[in-house]
Backbone of each chain as ProteinMPNN parsed JSONL, in Angstrom:
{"seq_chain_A": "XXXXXXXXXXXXXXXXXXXXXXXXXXXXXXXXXXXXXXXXXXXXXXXXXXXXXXXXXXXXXXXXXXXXXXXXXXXXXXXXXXXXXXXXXXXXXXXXXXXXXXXXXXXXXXXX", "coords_chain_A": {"N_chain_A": [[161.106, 121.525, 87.525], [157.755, 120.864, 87.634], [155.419, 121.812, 90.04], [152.866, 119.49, 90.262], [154.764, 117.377, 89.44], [156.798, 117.061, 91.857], [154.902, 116.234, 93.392], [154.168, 114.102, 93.176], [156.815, 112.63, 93.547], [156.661, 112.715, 95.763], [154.491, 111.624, 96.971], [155.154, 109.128, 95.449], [157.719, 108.432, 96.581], [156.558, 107.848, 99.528], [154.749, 105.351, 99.022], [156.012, 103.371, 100.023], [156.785, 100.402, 101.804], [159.223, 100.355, 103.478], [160.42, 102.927, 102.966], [158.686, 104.224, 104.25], [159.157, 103.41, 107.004], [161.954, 104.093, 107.215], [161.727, 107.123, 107.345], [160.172, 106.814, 109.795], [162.009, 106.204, 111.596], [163.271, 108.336, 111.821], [161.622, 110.24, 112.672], [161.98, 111.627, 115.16], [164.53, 112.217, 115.711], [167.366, 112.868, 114.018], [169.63, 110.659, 111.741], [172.708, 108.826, 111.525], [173.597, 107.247, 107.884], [174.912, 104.841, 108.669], [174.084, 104.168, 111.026], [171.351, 103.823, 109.977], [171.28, 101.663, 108.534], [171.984, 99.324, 110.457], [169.843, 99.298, 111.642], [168.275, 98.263, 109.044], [169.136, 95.914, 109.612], [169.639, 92.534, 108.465], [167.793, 92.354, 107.333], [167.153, 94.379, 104.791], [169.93, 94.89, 103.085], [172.798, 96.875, 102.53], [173.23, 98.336, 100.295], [170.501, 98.764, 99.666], [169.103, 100.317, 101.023], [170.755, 102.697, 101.24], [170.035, 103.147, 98.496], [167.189, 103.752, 99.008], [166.846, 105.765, 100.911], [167.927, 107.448, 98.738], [165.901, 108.229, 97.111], [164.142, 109.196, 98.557], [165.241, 111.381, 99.716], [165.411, 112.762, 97.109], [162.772, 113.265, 96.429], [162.671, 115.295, 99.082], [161.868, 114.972, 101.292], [163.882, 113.837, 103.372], [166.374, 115.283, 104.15], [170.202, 115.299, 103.511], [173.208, 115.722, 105.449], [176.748, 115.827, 105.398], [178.692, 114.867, 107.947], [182.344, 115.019, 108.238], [183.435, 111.831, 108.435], [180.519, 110.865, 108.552], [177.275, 110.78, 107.285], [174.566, 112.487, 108.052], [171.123, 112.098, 108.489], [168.028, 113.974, 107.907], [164.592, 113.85, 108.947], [162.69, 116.004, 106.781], [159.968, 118.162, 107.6], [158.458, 119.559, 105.93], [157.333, 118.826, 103.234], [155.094, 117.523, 104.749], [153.8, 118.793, 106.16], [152.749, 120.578, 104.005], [151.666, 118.658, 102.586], [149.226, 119.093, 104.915], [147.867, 121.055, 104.972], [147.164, 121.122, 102.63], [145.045, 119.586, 102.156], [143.502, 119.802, 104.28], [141.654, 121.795, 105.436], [140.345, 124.992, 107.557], [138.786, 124.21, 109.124], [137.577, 121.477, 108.57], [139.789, 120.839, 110.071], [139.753, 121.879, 112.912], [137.533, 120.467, 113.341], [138.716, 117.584, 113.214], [140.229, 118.011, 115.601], [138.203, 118.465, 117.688], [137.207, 116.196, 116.938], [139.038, 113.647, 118.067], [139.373, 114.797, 120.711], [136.975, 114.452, 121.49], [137.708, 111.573, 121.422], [139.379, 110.886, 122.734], [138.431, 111.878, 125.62], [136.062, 109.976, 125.699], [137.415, 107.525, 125.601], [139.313, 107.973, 128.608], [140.139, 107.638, 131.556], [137.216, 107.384, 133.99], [136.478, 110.068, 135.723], [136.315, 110.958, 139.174]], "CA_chain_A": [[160.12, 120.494, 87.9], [156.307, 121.299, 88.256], [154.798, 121.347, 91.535], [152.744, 117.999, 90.417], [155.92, 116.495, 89.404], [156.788, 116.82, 92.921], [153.758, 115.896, 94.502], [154.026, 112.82, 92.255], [158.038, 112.679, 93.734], [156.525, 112.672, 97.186], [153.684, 110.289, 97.072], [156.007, 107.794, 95.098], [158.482, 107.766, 97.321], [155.626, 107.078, 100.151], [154.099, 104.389, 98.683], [156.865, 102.098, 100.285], [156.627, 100.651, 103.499], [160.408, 100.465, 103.76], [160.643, 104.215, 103.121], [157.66, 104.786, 105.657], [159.441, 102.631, 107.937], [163.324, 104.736, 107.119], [160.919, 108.368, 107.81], [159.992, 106.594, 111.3], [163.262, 105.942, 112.211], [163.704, 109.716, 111.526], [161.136, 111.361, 113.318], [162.353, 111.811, 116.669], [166.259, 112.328, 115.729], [168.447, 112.511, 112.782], [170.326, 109.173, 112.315], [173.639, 108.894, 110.013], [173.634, 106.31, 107.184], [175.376, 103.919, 109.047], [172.59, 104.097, 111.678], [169.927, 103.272, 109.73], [171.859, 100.203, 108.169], [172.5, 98.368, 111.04], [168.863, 98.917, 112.287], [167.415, 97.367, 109.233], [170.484, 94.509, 109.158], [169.337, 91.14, 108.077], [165.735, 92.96, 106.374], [167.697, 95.42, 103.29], [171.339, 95.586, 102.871], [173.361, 98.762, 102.904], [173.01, 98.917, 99.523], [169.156, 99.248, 99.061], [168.936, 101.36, 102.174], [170.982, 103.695, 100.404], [169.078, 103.549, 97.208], [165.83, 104.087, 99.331], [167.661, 107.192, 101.332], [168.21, 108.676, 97.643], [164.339, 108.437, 97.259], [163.724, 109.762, 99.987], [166.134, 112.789, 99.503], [164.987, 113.622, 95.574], [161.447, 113.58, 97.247], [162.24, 116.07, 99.703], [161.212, 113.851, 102.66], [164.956, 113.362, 103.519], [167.709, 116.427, 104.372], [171.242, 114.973, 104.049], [174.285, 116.667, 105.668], [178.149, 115.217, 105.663], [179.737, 115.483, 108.546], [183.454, 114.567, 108.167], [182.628, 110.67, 107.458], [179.241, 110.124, 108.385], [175.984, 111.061, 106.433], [173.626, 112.643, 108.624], [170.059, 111.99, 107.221], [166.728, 114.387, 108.849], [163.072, 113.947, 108.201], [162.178, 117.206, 106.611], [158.611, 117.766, 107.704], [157.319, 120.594, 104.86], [156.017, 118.348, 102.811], [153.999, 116.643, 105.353], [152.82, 120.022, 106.581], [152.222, 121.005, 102.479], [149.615, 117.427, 102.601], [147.812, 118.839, 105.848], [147.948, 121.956, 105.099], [145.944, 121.324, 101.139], [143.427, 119.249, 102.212], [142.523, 119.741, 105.582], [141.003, 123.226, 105.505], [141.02, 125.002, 108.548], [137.044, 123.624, 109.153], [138.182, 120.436, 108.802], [141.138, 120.741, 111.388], [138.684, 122.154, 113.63], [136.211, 118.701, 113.053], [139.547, 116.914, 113.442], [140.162, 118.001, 116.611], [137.195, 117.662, 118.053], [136.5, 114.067, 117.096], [139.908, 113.238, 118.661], [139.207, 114.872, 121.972], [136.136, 113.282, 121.773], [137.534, 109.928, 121.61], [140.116, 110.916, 124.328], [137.564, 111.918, 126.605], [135.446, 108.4, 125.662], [138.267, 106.371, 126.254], [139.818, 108.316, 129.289], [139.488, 107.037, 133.007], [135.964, 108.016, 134.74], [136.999, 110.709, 137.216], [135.236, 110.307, 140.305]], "C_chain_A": [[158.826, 121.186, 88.328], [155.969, 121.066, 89.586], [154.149, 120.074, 91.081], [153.839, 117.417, 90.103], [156.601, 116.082, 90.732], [156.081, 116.443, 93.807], [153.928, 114.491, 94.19], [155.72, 112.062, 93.177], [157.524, 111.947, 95.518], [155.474, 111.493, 97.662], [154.367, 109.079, 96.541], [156.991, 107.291, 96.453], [157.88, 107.114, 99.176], [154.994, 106.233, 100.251], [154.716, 103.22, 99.035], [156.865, 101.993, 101.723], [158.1, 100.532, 103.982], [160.967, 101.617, 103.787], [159.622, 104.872, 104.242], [158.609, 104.563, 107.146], [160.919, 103.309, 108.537], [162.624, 106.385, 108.359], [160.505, 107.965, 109.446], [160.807, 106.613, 112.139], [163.849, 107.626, 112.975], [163.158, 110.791, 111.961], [161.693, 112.185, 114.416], [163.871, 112.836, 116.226], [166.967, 112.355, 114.108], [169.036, 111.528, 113.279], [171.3, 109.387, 111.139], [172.928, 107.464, 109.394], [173.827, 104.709, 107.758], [174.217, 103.43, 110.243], [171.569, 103.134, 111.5], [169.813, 101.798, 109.502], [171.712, 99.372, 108.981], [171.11, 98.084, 111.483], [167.76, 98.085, 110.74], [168.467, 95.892, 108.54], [169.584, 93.184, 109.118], [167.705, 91.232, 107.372], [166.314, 93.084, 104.986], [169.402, 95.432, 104.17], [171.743, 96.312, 102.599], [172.793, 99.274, 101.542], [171.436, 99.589, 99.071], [168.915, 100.194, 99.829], [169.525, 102.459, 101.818], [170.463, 104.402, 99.167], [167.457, 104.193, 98.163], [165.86, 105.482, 100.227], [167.776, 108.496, 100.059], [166.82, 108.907, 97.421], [163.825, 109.729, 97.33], [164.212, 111.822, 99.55], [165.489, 113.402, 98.257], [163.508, 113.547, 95.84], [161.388, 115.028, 98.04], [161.966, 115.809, 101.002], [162.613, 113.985, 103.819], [165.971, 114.575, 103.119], [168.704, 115.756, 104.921], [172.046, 115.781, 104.221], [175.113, 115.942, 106.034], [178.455, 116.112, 106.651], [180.967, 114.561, 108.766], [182.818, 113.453, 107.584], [181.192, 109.914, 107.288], [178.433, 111.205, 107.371], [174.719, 111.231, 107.759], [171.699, 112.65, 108.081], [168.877, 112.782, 108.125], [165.615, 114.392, 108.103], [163.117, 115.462, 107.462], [160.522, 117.12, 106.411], [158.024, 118.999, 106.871], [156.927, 119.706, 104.116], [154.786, 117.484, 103.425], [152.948, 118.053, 105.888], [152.261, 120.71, 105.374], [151.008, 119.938, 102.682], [148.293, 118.205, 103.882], [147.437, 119.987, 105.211], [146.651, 122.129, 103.307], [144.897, 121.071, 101.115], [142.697, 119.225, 103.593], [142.308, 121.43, 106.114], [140.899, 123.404, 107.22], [139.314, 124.55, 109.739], [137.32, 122.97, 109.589], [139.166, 120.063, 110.329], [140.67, 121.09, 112.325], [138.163, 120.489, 113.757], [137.174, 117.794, 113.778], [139.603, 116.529, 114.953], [139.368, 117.712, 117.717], [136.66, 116.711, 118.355], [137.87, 113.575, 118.19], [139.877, 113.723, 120.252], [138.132, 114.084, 122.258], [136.608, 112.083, 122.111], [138.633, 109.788, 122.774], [139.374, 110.869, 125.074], [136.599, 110.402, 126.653], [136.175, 107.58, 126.424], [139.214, 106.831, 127.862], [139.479, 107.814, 130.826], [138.328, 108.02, 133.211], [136.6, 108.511, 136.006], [135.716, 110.572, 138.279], [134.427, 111.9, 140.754]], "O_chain_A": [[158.812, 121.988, 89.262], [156.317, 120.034, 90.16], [154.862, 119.156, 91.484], [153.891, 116.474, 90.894], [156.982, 114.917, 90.845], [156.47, 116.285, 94.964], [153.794, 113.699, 95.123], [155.64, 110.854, 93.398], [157.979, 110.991, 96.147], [155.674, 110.658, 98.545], [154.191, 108.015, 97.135], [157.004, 106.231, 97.079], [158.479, 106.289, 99.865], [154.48, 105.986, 101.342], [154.303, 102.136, 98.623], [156.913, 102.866, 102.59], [158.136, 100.648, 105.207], [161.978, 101.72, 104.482], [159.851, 105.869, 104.925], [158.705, 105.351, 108.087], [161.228, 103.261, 109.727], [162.884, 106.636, 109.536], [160.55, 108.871, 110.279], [160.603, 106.948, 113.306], [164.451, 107.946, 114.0], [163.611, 111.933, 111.891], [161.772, 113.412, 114.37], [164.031, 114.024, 116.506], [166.722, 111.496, 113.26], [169.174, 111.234, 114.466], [170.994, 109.919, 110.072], [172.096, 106.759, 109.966], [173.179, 103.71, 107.446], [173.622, 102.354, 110.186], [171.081, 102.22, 112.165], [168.973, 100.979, 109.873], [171.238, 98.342, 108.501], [170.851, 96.911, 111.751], [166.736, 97.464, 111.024], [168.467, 95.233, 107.501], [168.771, 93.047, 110.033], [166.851, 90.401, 107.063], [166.128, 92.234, 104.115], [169.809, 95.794, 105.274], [170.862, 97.008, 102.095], [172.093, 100.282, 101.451], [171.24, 100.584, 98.372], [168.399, 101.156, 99.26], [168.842, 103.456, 102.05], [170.422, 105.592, 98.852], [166.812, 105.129, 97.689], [164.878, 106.224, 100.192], [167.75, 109.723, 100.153], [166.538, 110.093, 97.598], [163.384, 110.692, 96.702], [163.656, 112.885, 99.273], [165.032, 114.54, 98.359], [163.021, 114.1, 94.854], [160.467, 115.826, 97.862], [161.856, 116.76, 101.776], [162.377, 114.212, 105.006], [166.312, 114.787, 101.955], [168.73, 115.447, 106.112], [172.036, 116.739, 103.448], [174.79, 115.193, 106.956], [178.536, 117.34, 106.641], [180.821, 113.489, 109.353], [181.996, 113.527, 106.671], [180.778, 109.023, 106.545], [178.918, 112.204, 106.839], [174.123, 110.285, 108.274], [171.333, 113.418, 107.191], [168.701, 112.221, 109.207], [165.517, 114.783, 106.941], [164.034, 116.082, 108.0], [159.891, 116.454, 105.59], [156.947, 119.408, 107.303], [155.708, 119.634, 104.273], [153.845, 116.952, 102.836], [151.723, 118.158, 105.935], [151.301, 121.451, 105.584], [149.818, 120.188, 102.872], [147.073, 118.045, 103.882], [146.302, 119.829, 104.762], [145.746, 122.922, 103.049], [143.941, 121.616, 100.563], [141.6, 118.744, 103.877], [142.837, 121.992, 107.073], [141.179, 122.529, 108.038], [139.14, 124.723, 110.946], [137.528, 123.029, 110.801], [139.09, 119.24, 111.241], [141.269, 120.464, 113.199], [138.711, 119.582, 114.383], [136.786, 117.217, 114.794], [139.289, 115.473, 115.503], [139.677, 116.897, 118.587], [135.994, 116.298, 119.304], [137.474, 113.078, 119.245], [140.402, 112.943, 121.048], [138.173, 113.17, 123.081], [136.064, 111.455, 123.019], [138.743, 108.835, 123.545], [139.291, 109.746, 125.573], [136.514, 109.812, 127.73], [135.886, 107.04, 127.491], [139.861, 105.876, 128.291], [138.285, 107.647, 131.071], [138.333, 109.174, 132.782], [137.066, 107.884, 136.957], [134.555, 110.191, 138.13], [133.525, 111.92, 141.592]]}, "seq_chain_B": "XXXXXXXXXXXXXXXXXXXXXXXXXXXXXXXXXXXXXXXXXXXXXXXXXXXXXXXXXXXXXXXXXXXXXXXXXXXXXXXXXXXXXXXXXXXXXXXXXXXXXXXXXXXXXXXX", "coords_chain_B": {"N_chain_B": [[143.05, 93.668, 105.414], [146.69, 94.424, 106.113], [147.901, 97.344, 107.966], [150.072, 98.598, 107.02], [149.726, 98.051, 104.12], [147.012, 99.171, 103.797], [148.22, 101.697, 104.148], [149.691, 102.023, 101.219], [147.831, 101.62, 100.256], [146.97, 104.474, 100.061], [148.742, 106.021, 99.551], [149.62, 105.475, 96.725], [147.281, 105.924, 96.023], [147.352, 108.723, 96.165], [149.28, 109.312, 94.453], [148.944, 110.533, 92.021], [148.566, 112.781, 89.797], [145.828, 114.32, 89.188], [144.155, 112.59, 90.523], [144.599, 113.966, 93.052], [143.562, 116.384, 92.42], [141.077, 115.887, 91.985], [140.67, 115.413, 95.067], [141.493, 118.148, 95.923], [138.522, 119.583, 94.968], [137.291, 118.45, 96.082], [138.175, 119.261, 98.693], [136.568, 121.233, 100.126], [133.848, 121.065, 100.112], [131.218, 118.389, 99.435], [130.737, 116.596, 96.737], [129.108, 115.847, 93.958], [129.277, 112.936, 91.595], [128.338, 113.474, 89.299], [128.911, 116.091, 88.824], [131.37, 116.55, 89.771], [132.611, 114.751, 87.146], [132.049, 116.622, 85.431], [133.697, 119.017, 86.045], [135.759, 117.629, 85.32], [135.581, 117.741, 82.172], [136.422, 117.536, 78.681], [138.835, 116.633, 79.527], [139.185, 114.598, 81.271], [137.016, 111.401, 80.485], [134.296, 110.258, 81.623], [134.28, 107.933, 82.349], [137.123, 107.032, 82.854], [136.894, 109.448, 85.498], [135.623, 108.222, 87.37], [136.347, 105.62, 87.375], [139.089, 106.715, 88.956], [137.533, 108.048, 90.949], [137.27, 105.306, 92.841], [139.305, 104.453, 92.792], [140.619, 106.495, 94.868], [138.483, 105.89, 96.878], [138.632, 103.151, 97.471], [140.845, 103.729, 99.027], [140.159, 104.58, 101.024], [140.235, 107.84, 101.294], [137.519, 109.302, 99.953], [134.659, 109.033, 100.402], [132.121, 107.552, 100.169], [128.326, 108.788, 99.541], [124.998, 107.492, 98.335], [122.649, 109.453, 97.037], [118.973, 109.254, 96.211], [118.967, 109.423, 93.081], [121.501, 110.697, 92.749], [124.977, 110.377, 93.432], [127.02, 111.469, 96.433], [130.268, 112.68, 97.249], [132.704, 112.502, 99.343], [135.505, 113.848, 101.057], [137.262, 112.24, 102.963], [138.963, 113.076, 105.908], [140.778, 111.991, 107.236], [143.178, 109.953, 107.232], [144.866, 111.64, 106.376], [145.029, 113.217, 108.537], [145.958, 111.352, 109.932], [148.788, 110.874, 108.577], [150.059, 113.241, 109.258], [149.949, 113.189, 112.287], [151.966, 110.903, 112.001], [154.385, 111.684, 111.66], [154.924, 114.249, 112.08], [156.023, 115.201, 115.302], [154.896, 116.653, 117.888], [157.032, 118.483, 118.725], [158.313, 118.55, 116.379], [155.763, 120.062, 115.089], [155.626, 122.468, 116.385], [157.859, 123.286, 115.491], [157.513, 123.906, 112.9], [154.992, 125.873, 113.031], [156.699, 127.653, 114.121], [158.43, 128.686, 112.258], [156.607, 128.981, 109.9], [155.479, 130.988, 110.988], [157.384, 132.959, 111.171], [158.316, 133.281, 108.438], [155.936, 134.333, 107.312], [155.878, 136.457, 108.399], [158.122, 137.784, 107.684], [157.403, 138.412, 105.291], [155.517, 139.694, 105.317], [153.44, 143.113, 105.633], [155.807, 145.793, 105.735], [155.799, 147.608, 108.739], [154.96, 151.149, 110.206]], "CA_chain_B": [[144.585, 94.186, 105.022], [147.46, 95.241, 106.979], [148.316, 98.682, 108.05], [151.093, 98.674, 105.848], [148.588, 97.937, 102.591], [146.526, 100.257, 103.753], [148.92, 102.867, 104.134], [149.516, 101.454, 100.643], [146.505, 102.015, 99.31], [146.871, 105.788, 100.596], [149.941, 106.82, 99.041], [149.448, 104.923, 95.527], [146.321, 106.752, 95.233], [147.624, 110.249, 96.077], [150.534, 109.624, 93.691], [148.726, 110.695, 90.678], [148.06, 114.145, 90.069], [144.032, 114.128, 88.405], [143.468, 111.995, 91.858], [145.155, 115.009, 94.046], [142.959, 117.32, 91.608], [139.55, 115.29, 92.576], [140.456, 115.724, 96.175], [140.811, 119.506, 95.91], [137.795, 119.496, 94.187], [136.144, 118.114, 97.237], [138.261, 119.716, 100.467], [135.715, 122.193, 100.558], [132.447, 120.731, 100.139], [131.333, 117.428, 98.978], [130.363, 117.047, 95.567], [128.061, 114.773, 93.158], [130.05, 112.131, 90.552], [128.244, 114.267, 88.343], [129.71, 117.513, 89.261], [133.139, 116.293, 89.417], [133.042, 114.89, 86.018], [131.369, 118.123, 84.941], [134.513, 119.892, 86.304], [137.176, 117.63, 83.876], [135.082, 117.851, 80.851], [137.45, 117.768, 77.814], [140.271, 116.841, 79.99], [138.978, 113.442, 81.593], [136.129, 111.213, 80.464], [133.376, 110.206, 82.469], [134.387, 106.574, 82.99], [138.103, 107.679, 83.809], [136.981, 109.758, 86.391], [134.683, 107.069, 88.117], [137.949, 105.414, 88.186], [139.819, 107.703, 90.255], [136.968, 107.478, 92.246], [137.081, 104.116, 92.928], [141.087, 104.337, 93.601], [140.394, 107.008, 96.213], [137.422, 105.235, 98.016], [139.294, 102.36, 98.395], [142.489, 103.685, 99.804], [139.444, 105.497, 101.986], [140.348, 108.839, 101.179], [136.107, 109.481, 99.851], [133.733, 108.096, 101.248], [130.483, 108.145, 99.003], [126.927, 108.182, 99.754], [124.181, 107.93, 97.623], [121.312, 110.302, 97.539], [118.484, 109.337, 95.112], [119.738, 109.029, 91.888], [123.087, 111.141, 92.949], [126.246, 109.596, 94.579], [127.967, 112.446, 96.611], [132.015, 112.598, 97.53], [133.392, 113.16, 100.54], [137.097, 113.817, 101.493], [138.018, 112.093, 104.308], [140.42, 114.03, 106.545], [141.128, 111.008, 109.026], [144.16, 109.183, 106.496], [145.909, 113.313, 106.539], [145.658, 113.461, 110.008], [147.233, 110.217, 110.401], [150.172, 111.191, 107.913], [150.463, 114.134, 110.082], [150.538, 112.322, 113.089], [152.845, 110.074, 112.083], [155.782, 112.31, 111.128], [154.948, 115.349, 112.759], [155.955, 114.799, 116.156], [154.698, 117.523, 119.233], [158.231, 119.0, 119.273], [158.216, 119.455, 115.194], [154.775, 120.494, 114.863], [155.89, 123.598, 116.92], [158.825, 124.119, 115.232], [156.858, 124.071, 111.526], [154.624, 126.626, 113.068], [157.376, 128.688, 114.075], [159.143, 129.103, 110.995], [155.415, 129.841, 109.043], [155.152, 132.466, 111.237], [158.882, 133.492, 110.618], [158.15, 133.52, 107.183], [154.691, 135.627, 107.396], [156.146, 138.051, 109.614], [159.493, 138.163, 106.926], [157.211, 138.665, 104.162], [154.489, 140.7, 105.496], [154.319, 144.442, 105.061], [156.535, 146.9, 106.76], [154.751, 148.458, 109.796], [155.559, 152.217, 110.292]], "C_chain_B": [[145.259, 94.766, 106.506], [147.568, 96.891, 106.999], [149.135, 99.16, 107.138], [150.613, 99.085, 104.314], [147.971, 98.514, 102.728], [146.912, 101.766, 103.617], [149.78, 102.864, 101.913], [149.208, 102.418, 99.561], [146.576, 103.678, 99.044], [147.296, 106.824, 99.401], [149.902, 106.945, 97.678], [147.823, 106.191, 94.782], [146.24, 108.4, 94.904], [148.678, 110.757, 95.078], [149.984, 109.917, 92.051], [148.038, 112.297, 90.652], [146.131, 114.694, 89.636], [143.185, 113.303, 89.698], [143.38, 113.252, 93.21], [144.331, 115.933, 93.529], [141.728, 116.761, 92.478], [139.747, 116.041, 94.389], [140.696, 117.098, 96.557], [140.029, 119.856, 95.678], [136.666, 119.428, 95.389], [136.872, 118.386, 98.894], [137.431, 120.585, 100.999], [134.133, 121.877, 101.161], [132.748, 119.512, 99.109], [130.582, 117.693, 97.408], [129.763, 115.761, 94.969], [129.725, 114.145, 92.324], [129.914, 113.111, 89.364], [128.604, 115.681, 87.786], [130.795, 117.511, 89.019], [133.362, 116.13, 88.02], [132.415, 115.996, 85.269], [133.035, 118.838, 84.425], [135.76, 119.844, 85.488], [136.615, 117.458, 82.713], [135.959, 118.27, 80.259], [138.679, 117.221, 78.199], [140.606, 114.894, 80.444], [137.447, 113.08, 80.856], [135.241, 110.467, 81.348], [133.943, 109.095, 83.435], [136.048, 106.649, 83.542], [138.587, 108.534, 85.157], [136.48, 109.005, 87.634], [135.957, 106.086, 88.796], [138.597, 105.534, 89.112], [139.11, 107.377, 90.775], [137.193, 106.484, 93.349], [138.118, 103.736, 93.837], [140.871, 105.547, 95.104], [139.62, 106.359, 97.378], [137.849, 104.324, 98.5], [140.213, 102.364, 99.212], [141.586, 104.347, 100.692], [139.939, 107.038, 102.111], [138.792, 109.819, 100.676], [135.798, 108.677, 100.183], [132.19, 108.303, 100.356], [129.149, 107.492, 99.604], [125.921, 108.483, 98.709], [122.487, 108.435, 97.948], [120.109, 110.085, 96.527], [118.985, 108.583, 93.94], [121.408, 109.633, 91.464], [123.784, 110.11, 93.731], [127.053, 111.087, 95.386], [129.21, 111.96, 96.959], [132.287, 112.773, 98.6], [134.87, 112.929, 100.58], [136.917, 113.091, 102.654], [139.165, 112.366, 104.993], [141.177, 113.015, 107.453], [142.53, 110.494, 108.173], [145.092, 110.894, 106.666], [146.521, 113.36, 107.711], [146.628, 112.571, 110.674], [148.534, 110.021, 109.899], [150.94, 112.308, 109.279], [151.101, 114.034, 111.268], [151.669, 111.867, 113.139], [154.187, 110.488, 111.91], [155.711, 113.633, 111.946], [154.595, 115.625, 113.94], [155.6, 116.418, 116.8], [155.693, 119.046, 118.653], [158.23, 119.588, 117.46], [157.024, 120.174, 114.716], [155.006, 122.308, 115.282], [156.872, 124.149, 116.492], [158.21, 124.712, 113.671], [156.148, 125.099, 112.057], [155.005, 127.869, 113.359], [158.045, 129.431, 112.639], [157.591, 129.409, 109.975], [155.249, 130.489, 109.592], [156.469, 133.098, 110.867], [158.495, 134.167, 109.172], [156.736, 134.775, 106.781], [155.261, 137.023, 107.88], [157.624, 138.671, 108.582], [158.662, 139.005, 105.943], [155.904, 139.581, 104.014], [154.686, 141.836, 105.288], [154.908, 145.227, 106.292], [155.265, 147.704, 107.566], [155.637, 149.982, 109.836], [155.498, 152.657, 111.797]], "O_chain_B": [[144.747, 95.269, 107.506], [147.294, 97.556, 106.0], [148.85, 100.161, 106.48], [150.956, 100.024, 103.595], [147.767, 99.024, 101.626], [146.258, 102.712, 103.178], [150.358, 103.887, 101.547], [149.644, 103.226, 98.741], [146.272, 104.131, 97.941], [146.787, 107.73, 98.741], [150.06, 108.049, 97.156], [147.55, 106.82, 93.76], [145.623, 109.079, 94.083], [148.985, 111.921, 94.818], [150.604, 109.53, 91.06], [147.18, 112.759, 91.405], [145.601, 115.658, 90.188], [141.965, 113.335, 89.863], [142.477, 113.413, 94.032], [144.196, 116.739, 94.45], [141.489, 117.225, 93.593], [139.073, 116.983, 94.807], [140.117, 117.413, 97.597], [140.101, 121.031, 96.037], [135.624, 120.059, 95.571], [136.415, 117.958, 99.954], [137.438, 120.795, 102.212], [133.519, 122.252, 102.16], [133.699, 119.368, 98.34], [130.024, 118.728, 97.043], [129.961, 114.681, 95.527], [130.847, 114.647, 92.401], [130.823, 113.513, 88.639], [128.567, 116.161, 86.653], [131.347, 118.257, 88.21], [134.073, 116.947, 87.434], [132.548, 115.807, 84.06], [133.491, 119.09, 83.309], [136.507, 120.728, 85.069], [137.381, 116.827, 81.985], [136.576, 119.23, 80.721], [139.615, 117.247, 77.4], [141.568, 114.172, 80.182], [136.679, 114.008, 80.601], [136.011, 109.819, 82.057], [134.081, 109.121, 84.657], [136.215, 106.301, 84.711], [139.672, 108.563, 85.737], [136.929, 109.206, 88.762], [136.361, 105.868, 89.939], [138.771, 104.724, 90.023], [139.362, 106.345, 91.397], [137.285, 106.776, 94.542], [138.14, 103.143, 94.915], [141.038, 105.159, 96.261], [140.005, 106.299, 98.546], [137.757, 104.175, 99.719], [140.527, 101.46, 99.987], [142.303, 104.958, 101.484], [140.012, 107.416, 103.28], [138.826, 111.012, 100.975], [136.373, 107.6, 100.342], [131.5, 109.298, 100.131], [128.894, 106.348, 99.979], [125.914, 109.599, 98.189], [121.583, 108.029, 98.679], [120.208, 110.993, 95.702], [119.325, 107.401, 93.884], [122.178, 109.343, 90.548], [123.313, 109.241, 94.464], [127.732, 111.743, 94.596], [129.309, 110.734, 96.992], [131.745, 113.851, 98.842], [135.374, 111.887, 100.16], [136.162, 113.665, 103.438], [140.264, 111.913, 104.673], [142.058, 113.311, 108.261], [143.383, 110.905, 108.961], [146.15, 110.83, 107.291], [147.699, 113.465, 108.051], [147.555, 112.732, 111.467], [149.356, 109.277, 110.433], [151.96, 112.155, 109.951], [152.227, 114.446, 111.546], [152.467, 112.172, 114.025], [155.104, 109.672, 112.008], [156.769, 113.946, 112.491], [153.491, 116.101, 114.207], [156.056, 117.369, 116.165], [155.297, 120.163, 118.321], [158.161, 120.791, 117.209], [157.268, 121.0, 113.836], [154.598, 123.218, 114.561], [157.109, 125.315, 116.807], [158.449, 125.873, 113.338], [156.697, 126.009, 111.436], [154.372, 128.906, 113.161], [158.002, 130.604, 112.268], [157.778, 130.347, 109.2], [154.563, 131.293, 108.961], [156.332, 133.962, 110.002], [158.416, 135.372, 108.935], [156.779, 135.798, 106.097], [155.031, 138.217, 107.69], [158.078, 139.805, 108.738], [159.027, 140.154, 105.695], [155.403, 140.045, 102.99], [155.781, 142.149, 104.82], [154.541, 145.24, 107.466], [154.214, 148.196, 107.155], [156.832, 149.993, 109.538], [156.03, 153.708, 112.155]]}, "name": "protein", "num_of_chains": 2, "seq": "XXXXXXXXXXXXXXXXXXXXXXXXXXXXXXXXXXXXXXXXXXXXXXXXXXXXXXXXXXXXXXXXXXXXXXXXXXXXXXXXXXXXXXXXXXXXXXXXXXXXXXXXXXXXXXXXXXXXXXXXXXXXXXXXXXXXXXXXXXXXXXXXXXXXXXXXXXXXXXXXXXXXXXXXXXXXXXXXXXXXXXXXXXXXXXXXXXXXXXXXXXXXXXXXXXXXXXXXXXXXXXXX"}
């Protein structure tokens, strides 16, 4: 597979807000299968949540590991650090920062 | 639009590789319409690249101003940072920078 074939792998499977929404679940913690199911119960049934888990996984986004009977599922954050990392030069990330303290400091209580 | 559709807009537009091309094109420095399609001569034609444009600016990934009778490009870094954000919590941010140094320091050269 080409590197764009995968870039293409990775933005597809982003383009969903139900896979944005799986990856949120996933930041903090690994969650098994069964996990994720129940949290989005009466939204997607097991089955699509599984299809959107395989996504996820042939993306790259998504590191599964069996243990005994569950399905442990973890964000994997290289390709999110591959996106900052292409287009936000290290200028940029600089600028970034900046504006964002800025707008901390704006919005921050007035010390006395 | 919602957050959602905007985030959307984001993903859809990064999922094409000749769009991901444009925005390397311009992480450095901004660039004319005319420049860019300069750059896919033979590959894209004029009104195909205007296109792309179009799909980037709206998902707000460029931002274009016009100068004269130029239009320039801009990247916008603010939609990256907010991927970044959003997945790459404190706690993994520090661990991604451990393991790229891991890896530098694996693959660097032998010190004597």
């Amino acid at each position: 597979m080409s590197s764009d074939e995968a870039d293409d792998l990775v933005f597809k499977a982003l383009a969903d807000s139900r896979r944005r929404r799986i990856l949120d679940l996933l930041k903090d913690a690994p969650r098994t299968t069964g996990d994720l199911c129940e949290r989005f119960e009466g939204v997607l049934d097991r089955c699509t949540v599984m299809q959107h888990l395989g996504v996820l996984e042939r993306a790259g986004l998504v590191i599964a590991r069996r243990e005994g009977r569950s399905r442990w599922n973890y964000l994997n954050a290289g390709p999110f650090k591959d996106i900052y990392d292409r287009w936000i030069s290290a200028y940029a990330s600089e600028a970034v920062d900046l504006l964002a303290r800025l707008k901390r400091d704006l919005e921050g209580p007035v010390e006395a």
